[in-house]
C-alpha positions as CSV (number, residue, x, y, z in Angstrom):
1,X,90.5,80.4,125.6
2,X,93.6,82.8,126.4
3,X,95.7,83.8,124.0
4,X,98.6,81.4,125.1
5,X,96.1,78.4,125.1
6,X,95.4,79.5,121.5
7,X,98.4,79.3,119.9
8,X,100.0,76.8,122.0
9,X,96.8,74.5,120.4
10,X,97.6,75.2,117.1
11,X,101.2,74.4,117.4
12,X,100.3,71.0,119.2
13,X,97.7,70.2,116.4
14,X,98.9,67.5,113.8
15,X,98.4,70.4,110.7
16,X,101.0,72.0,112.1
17,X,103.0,69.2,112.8
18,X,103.6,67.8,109.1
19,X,103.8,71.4,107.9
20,X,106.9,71.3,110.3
21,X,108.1,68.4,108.7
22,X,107.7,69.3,105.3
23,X,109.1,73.0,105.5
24,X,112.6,71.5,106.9
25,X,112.8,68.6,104.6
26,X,112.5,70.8,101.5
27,X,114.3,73.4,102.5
28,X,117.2,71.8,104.9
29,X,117.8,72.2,108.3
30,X,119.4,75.1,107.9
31,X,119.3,79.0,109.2
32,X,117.6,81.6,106.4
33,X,119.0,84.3,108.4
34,X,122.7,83.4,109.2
35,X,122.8,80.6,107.3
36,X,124.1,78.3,110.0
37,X,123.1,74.4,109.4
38,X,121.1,73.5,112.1
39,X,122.6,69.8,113.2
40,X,119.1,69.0,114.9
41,X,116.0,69.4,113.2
42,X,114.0,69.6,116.0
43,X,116.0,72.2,117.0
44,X,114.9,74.1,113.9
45,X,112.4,77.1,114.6
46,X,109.6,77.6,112.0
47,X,109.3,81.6,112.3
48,X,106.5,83.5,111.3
49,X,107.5,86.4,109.0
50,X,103.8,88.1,110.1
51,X,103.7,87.2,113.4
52,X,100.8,84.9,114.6
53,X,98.0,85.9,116.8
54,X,94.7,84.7,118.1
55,X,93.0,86.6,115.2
56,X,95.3,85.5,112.6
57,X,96.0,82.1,113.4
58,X,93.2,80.0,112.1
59,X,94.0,81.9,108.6
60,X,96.0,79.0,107.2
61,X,97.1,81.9,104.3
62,X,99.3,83.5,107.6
63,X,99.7,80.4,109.9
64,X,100.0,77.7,107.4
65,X,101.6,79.5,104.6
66,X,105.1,78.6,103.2
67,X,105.7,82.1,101.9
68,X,105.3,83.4,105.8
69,X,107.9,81.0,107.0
70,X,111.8,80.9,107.8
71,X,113.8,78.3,109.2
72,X,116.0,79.7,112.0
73,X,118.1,78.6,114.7
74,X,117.4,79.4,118.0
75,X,119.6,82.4,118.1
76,X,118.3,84.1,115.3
77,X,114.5,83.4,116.8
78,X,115.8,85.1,120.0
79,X,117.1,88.3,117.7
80,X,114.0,88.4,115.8
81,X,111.8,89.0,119.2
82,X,114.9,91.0,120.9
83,X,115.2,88.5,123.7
84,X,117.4,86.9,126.4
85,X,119.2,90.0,126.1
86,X,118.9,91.4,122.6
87,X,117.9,94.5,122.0
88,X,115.8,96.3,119.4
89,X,118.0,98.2,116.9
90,X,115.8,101.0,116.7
91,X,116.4,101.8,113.0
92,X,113.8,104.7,111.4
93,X,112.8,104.9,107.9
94,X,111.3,107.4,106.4
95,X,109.1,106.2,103.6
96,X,108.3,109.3,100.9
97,X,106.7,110.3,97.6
98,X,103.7,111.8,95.9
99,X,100.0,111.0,97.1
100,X,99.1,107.6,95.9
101,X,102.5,106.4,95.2
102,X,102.1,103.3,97.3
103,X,104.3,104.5,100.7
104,X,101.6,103.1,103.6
105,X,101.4,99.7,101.3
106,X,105.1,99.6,101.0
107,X,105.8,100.2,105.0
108,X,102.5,96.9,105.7
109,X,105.1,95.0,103.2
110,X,107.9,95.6,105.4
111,X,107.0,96.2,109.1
112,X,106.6,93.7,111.7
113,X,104.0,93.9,114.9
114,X,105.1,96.3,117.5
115,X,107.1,99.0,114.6
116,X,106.3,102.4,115.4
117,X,104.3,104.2,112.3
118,X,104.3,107.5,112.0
119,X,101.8,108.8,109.2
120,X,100.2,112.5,109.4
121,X,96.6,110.8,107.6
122,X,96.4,108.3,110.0
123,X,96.6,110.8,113.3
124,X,94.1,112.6,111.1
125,X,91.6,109.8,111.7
126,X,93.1,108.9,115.2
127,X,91.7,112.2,116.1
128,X,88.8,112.8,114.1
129,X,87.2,109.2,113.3
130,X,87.4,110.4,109.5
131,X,88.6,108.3,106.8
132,X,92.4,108.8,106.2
133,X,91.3,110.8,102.9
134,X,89.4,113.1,104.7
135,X,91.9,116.1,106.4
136,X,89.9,118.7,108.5
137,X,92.3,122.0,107.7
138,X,91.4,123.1,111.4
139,X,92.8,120.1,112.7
140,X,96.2,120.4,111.1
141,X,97.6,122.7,114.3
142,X,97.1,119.7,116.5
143,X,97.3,116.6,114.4
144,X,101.3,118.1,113.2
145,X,101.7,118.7,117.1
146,X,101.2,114.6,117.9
147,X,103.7,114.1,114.4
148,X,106.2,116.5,116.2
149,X,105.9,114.5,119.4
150,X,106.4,110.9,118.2
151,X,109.5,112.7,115.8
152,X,111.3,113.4,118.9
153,X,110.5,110.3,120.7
154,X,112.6,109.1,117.5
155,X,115.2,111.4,117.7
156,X,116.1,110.5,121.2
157,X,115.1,106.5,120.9
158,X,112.2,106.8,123.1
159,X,110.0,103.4,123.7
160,X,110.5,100.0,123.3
161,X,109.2,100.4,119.9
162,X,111.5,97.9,117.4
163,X,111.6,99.6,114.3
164,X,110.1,102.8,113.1
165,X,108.3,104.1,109.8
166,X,107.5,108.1,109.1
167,X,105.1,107.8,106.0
168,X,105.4,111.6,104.5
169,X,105.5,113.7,101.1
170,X,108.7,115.3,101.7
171,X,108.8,116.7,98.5
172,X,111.7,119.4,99.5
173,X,115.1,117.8,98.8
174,X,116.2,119.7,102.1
175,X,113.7,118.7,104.6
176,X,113.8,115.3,104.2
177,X,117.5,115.4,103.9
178,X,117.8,117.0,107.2
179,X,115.0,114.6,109.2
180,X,116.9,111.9,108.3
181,X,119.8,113.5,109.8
182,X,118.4,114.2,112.7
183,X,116.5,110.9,113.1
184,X,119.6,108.8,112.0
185,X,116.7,107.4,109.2
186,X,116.9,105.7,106.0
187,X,115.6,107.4,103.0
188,X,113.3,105.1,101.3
189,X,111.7,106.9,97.5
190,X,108.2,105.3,96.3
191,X,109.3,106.7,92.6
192,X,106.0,106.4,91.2
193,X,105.3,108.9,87.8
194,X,102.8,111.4,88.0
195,X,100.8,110.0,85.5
196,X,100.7,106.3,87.8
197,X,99.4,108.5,90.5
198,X,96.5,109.6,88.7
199,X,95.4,106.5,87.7
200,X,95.5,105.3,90.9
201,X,92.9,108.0,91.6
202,X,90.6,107.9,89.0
203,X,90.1,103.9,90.5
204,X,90.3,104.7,94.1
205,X,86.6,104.2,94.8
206,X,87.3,105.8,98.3
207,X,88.6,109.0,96.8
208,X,85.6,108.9,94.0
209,X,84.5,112.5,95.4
210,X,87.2,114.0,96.4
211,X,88.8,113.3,93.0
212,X,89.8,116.7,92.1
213,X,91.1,117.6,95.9
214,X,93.5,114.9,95.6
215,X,94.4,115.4,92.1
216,X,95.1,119.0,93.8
217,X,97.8,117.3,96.4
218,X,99.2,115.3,93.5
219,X,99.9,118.2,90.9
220,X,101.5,120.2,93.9
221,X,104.1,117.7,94.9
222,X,105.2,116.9,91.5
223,X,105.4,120.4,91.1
224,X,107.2,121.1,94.0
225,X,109.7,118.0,93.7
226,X,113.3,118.3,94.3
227,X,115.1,114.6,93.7
């Protein structure tokens, strides 16, 4: 079965159907994103915050789930998926703090299928076929060239890409400050303590022997740390 068939089945299938009916009629017909009240509710749109796809949508915790649902009008839908003649904003982010401070977990939380991510330990393992903890020095000459790359394709809006997230340390006050100058970007600060971080660590089973590496990389940007 194609991917169309897929999810045009599940949204012809009766589950769907009175989950329809029972989103609008306890929540209104009424748009969560301009707030506009919706004088048909058939013409109400049932939006999927995580957007559905053939592996997701038998997952009734994505496809069926009230907490990954908006009402919207049709205009707002259109917005949301930049179409019939809306166009991507293109806003950048750039998501920072200490190792372990939670930045690649905050950008899942907040990104949507088809943002651009930009995260030095993932082009690590795009490269190497390493687990993001594990950072060949040798490769850092080429992996940094790729980061450079997708930075300018930032600077100067390259792609069709609808959002985009740069995942880094950024420790110096300066640096950052002047990236998100020259990417028009939003500063975003997981302000996790040093002590947090740790803990993280000693739990991270993934990290369990490279414990003192990372505790290395943590010590350093705390020490190096200009708010």
């Amino acid at each position: 079965m194609s991917k169309y068939s897929m999810l045009k089945s599940f949204y012809a299938h009766e589950s769907w159907q009175q989950f329809r009916g029972a989103i609008i009629a306890q929540r209104g017909p009424v748009c969560q994103k301009c707030h506009k009240v919706i004088g048909n509710s058939s013409d109400c749109i049932l939006h999927h915050i995580k957007e559905l796809t053939p592996e997701n949508v038998s997952d009734y915790n994505v496809s069926l789930n009230p907490e990954n649902i908006l009402i919207v009008c049709h205009d707002c839908h259109d917005k949301e998926h930049n179409r019939f003649g809306y166009q991507p904003e293109h806003k950048v982010y750039i998501v920072f703090g200490a190792p372990l401070s939670g930045k690649t977990s905050y950008v899942r939380e907040n990104m949507h299928r088809g943002d651009l991510v930009v995260d030095m330990d993932r082009l690590y393992g795009a490269v190497s076929l390493l687990p993001v903890y594990d950072k060949p020095n040798n490769l850092f000459g080429n992996v940094i060239g790729i980061h450079n790359l997708l930075v300018d394709n930032l600077k100067t809006r390259y792609g069709k890409w609808n959002n985009s997230w740069v995942i880094g340390g950024y420790a110096d006050r300066y640096k950052r400050e002047k990236l998100a100058e020259d990417l028009g970007a939003e500063l975003i600060f997981c302000n996790v303590c040093k002590d947090e971080c740790l803990r993280r660590l000693e739990q991270d089973e993934d990290r369990r022997y490279r414990k003192d590496e990372w505790k290395m990389y943590i010590e350093k940007w705390f020490d190096t740390y200009v708010a």
